[in-house]
C-alpha positions in Angstrom: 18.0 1.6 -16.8 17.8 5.1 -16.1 14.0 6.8 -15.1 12.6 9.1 -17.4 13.6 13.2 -16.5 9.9 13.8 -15.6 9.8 10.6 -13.1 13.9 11.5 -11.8 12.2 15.0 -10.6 9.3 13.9 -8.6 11.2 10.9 -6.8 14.2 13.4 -5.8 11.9 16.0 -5.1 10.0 13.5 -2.9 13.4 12.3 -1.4 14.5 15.7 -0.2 11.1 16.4 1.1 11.0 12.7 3.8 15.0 13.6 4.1 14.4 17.2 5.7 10.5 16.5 7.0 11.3 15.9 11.4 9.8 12.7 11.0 10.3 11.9 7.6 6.5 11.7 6.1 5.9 11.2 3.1 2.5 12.9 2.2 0.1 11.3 0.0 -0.4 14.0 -2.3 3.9 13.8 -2.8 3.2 10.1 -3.8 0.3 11.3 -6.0 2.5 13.6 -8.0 4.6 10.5 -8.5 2.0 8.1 -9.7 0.6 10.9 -11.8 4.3 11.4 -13.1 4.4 7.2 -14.7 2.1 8.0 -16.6 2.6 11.5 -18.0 6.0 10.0 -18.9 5.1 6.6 -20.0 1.8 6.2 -21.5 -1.2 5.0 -19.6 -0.5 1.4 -20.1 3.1 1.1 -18.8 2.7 4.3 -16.3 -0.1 1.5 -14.7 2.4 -1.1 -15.0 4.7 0.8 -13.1 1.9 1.7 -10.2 1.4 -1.7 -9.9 4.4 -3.0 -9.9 5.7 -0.7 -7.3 2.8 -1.9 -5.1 3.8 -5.0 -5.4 7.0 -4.7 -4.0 6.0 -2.7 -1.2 3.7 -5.1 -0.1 6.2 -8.0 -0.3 8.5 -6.1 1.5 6.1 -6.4 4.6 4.7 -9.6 3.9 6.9 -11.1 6.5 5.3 -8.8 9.3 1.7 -10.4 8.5 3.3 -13.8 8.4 5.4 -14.0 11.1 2.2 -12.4 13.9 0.3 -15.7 12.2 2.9 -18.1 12.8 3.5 -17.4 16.5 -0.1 -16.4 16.8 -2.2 -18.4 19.5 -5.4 -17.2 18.5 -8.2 -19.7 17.2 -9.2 -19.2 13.3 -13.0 -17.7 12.7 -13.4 -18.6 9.1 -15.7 -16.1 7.8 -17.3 -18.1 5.2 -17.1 -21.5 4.3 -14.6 -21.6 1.8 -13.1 -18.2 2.0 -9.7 -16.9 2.3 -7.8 -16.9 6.0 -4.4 -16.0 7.4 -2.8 -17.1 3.9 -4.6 -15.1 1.6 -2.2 -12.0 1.8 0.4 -14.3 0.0 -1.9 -15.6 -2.5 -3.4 -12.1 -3.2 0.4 -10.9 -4.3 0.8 -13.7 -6.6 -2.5 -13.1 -8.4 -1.8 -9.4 -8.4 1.6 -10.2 -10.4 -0.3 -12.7 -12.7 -2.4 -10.1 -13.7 0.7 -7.7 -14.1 2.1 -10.4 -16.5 -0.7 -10.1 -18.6 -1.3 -13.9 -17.5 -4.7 -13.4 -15.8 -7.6 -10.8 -16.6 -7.6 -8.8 -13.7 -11.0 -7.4 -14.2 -13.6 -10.4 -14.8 -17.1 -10.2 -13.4 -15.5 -13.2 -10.8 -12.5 -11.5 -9.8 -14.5 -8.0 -9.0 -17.6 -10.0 -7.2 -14.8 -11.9 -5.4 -13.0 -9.0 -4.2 -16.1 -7.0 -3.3 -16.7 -9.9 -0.9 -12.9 -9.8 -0.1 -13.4 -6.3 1.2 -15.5 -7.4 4.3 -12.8 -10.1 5.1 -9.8 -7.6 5.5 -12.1 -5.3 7.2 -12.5 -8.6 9.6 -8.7 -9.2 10.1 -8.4 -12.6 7.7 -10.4 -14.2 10.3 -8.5 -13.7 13.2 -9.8 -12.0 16.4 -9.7 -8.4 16.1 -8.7 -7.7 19.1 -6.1 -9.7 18.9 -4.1 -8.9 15.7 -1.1 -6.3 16.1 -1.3 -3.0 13.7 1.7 -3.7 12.3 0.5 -7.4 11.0 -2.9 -5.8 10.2 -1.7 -3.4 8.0 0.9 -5.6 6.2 -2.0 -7.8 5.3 -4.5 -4.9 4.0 -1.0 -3.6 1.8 -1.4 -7.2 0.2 -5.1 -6.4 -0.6 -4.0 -2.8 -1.7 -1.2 -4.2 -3.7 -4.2 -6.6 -5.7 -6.3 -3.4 -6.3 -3.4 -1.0 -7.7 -2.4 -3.9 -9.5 -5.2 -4.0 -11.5 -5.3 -0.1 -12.7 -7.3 1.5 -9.9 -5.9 4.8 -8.5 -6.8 4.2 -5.0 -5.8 8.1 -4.6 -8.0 9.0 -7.0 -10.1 10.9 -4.0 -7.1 12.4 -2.4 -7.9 16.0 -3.3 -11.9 15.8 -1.8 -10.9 14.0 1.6 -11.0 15.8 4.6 -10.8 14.3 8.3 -11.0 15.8 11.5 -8.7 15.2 14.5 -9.5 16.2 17.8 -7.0 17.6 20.0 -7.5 20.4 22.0 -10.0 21.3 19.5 -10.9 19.9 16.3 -8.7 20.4 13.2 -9.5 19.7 9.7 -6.6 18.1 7.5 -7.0 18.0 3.9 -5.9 14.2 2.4 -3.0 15.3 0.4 -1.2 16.8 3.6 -2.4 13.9 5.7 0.7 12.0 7.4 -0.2 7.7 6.5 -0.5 7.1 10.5 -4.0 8.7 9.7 -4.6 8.3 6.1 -4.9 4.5 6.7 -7.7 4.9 8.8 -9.4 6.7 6.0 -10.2 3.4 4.1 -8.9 4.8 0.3 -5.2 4.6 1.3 -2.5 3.4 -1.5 -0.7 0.4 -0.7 2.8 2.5 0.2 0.6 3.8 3.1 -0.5 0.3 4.3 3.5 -0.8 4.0 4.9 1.7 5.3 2.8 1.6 8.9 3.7 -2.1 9.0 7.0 -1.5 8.9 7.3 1.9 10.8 4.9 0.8 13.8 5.6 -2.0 16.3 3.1 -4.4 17.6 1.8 -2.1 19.9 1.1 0.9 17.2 4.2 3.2 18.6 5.6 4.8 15.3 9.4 5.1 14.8 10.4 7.7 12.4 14.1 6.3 11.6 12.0 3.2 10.3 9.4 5.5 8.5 13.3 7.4 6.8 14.1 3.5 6.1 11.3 2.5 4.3 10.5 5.5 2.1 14.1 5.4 1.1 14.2 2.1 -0.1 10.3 3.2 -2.1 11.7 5.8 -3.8 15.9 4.8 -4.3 15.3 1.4 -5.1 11.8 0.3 -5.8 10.8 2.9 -7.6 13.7 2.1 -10.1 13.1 -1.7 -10.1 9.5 -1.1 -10.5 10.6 0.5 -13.7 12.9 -1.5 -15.1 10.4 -4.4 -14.7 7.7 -2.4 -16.7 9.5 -1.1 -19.4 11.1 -4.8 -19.9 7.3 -6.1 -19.9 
């Protein structure tokens, strides 16, 4: 199935943008443009769809990273909270997020949203595992799976882009506006979308060096091929 003319023109704009961009970025206010085209040329309902089902498939895509840190992973488990999630809650999180893009759970009970509130403090915590301890790669493929949840259930995590501003200190300090923010530092900035979480995972090694033919990788796969499956899968629903 063929995207809409309105969607076609953002994602190929966005394509030759990472394909020309040095290091092939992809800045958040390019994805913005994108999320705000599904739903200028869907409706609110499916363009959500869409968002989420995009995230979805980002986050699944680096799922393995998160998984793979845990399985080799010496490091003892600090439950949190009796009773709360661990090391396999990223998985779990991704197959709620696309029960409530089925329309088979209610994404947006009283339990689900005190439940994720609480949620937050846990991801902030690494699942459980020592902080020290957990690789950025893994640490971001896990907080994509979080990410993923939240988009999944309608919230515009960029809905802030155009009022954030960070400062980087080089030789002196430089203030960045959040929609020409490369994701390296718009993850640290706590409202990133879950494209940003995924793409880190996948771009950085264990020991946070960032290759930029992985970061070309990655956001050619997000806008060529999951961007189109993403679509497919909400118009079908």
């Amino acid at each position: 199935m063929m995207l809409t003319p309105q969607i076609d023109v953002a994602v190929e704009s966005a394509f030759k943008y990472i394909k020309n961009h040095p290091k092939h970025h992809l800045h958040p206010g390019l994805r913005k443009w994108i999320y705000t085209s599904f739903t200028e040329a869907l409706g609110a309902k499916a363009g959500q769809s869409l968002h989420g089902w995009l995230a979805l498939l980002a986050a699944r895509r680096v799922l393995p990273i998160f998984e793979a840190f845990e399985v080799n992973s010496p490091l003892p488990q600090l439950y949190l909270e009796p009773g709360y999630p661990h090391e396999h809650m990223p998985k779990a999180l991704l197959a709620l997020a696309e029960s409530i893009l089925r329309g088979e759970v209610d994404g947006n009970t009283p339990e689900l949203t005190s439940f994720l509130g609480k949620l937050h403090y846990v991801v902030g915590n690494d699942w459980g595992l020592r902080e020290d301890g957990v690789p950025s790669n893994a640490h971001y493929a896990g907080v994509a799976a979080f990410s993923a949840l939240m988009e999944a259930r309608g919230m515009d995590l960029l809905n802030q882009l155009n009022h954030l501003t960070m400062f980087q200190s080089q030789d002196n300090w430089n203030s960045i506006a959040g929609n020409t923010m490369t994701d390296d530092l718009f993850v640290s900035s706590a409202v990133a979308d879950t494209a940003a979480e995924a793409v880190m995972a996948e771009s950085k090694d264990e020991h946070g060096k960032l290759d930029s033919d992985r970061l070309y990788a990655f956001w050619s796969w997000w806008l060529l091929g999951a961007i189109p499956e993403a679509y497919n899968t909400a118009i079908e629903k």
